[in-house]
C-alpha positions in Angstrom: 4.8 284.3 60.8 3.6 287.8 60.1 0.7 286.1 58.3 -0.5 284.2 60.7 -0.3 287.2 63.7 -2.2 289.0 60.8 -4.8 286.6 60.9 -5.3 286.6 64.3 -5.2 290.1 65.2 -8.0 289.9 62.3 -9.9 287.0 64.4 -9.6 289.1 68.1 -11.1 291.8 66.3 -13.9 290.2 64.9 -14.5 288.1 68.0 -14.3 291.6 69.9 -16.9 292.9 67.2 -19.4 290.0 67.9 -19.3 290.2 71.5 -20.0 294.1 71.5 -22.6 293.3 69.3 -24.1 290.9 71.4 -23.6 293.3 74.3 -25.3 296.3 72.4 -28.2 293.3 71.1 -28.8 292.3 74.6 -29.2 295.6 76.1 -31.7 296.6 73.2 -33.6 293.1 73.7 -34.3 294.4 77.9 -35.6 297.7 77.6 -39.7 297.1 76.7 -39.9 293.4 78.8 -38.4 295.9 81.4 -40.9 298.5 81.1 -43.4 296.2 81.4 -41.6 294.7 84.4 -41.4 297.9 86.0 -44.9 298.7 85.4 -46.6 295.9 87.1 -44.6 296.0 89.7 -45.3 300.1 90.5 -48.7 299.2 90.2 -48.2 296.4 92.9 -46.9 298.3 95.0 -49.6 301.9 94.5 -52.5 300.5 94.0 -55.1 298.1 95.7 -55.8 295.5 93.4 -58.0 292.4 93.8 -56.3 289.0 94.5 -56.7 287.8 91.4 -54.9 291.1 89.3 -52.8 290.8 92.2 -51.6 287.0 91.1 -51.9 288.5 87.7 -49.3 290.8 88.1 -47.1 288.5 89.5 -47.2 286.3 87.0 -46.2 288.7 84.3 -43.9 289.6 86.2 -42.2 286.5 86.7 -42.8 285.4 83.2 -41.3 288.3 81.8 -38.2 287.5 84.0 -37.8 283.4 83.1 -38.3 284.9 79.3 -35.6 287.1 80.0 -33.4 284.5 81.3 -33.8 282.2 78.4 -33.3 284.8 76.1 -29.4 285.7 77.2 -28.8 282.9 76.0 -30.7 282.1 72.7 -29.2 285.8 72.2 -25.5 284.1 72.2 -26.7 281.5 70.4 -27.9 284.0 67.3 -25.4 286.0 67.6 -22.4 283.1 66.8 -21.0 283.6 70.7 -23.0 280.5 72.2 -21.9 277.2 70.5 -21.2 274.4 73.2 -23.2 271.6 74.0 -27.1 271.7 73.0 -29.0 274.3 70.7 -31.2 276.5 73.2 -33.4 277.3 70.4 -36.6 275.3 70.9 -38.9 275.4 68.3 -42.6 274.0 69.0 -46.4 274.7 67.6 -47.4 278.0 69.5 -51.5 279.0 69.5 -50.8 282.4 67.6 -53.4 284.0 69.3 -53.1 283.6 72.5 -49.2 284.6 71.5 -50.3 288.0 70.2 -52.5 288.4 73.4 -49.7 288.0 75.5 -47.7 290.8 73.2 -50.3 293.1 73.7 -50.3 292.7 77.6 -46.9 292.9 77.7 -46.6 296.0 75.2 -49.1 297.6 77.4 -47.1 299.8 79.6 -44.7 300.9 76.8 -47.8 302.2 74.7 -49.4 304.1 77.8 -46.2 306.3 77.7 -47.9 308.2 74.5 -51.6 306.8 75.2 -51.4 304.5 72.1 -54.0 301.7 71.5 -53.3 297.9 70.3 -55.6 296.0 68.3 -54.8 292.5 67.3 -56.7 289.9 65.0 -55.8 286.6 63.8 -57.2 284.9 60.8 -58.3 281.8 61.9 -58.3 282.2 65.5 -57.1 278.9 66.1 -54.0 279.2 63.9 -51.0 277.7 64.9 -47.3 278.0 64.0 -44.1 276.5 64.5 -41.7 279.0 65.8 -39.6 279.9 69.8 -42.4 281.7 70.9 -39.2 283.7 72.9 -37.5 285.0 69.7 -40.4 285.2 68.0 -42.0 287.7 71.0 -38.9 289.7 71.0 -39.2 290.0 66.8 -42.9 291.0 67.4 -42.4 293.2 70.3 -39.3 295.0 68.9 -41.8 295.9 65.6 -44.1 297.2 68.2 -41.7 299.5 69.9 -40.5 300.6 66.5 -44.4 301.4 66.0 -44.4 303.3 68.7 -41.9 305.4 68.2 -43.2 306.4 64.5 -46.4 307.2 66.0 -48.1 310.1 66.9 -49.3 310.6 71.0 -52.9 308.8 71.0 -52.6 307.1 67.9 -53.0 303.3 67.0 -51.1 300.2 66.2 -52.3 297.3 64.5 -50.9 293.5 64.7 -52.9 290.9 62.2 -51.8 287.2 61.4 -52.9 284.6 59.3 -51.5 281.6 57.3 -49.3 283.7 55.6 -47.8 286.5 56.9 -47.8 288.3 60.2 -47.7 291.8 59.9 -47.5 295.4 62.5 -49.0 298.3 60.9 -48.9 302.0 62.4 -50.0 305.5 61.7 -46.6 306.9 61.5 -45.0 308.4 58.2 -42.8 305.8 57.4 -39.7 304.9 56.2 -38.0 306.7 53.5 -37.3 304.6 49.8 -33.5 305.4 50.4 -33.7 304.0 53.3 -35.7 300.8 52.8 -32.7 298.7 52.1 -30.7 299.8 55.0 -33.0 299.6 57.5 -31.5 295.6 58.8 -28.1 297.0 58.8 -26.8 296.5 62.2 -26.6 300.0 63.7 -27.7 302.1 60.8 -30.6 304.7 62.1 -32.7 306.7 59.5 -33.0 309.6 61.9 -30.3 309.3 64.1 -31.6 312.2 66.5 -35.1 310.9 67.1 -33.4 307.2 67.4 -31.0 308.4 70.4 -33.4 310.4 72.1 -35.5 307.3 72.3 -32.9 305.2 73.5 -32.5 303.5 70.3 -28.7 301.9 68.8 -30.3 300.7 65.7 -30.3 297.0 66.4 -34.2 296.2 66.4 -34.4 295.2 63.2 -30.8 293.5 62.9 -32.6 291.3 65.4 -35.6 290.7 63.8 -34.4 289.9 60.5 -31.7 287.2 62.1 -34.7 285.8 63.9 -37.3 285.8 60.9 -34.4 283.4 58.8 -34.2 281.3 61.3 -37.7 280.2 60.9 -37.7 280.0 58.0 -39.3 283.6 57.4 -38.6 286.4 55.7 -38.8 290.0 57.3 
C-alpha cells in the first residue's frame, strides 16, 4: 500500500510539473505575437492611415489572435497535457517565403524596440516545406526574439532558408562552449540577469527544440 501511494504522490507531482511547465511555456509563447498585437493596434488608434494599411492592420491583428488561439492548444498537445480525441497538429506544404515574410512583419514591432533591421532570403524562392506553419512560426519567432536580445541597439538580424536547413543569424556575441549543451534545458539561462530583465524564464529554446523533432528536424 505504501508503494502504490508512493507512486502516486510521484505521478501528482509530475502531472503538477507538466502543467506548470505548460503554464510557464504558454506565457513565454504570448509575449512577441502580443507585442506585435499591441503595436498595430496603437498605431490604429494614433495614426491616420490609408484604408488599405488600415485593413492591414486588422488583419494582423486578427490573425495573430486565431494563431494564438490554435496555439493553446497545440501547446497542450506538445507538452503531453492535451491527449483526447484528434491531434491538433496539422501538418501541410507551406510556401517558405511567404512564411518568413509574415515573420518578419510580425517581428517588426519587437525589433523597433532597439531599432534592429530583418533581412530574409530563401534559396529557391518558391521552396516549400511540410511543417504547422503555427509551431513552426513560434520556433522561428522565438529564435528571433532570442536574436534580439543578443544584439546590440541598431544592429541586424538575418533569417535564410533553403532545402536544407533554415537558419537565424545575429551580431551578438554568442553563446558560451560550456553552455552549448545546456542551452534546451527547460529553464536553464546562461546569463540569468540579462534573461530576467528581459522577461525571459528560459523556455525559448525548450520549445523550439520539442517543435524541431516533431518535424522531423533537428535544432
Amino acid at each position: 500500500m505504501a508503494d502504490a501511494m508512493s507512486r502516486q504522490m510521484e505521478q501528482l507531482q509530475y502531472e503538477v510539473r507538466r502543467q506548470e511547465e505548460f503554464t510557464a511555456a504558454f506565457a513565454h509563447e504570448l509575449k512577441t505575437p502580443l507585442t506585435s498585437i499591441i503595436g498595430y493596434a496603437d498605431t490604429l488608434l494614433t495614426l491616420r492611415l490609408s484604408e488599405r494599411r488600415r485593413e492591414q492592420a486588422l488583419q494582423y491583428i486578427g490573425d495573430e489572435c486565431r494563431r494564438l488561439s490554435r496555439l493553446s492548444v497545440k501547446m497542450l498537445e506538445l507538452t503531453g497535457l492535451y491527449e483526447m480525441g484528434e491531434s491538433t497538429i496539422e501538418k501541410k506544404e507551406v510556401e517558405v517565403l511567404p512564411f518568413l515574410e509574415k515573420v518578419k512583419e510580425l517581428t517588426f514591432w519587437r525589433l523597433q524596440e532597439k531599432k534592429l533591421s530583418l533581412e530574409i532570403s530563401c534559396t529557391p524562392e518558391d521552396l516549400t516545406k511540410t511543417m504547422d506553419q503555427d509551431l513552426m512560426m513560434s520556433l522561428v519567432m522565438n529564435l528571433v526574439d532570442n536574436a534580439a536580445k543578443a544584439s546590440k541597439e541598431g544592429g541586424k538580424i538575418w533569417i535564410r532558408a533553403d532545402e536544407r536547413e533554415l537558419s537565424v543569424r545575429d551580431e551578438g556575441k554568442g553563446i558560451p562552449l560550456e553552455d552549448l549543451a545546456r542551452v534546451t534545458e527547460a529553464f536553464y539561462m546562461v546569463d540569468k540577469a540579462r534573461a530576467r530583465s528581459a522577461g525571459s524564464v528560459g523556455l525559448g529554446l525548450a520549445i523550439c527544440e520539442e517543435i524541431a523533432m516533431l518535424h522531423g528536424a533537428r535544432l
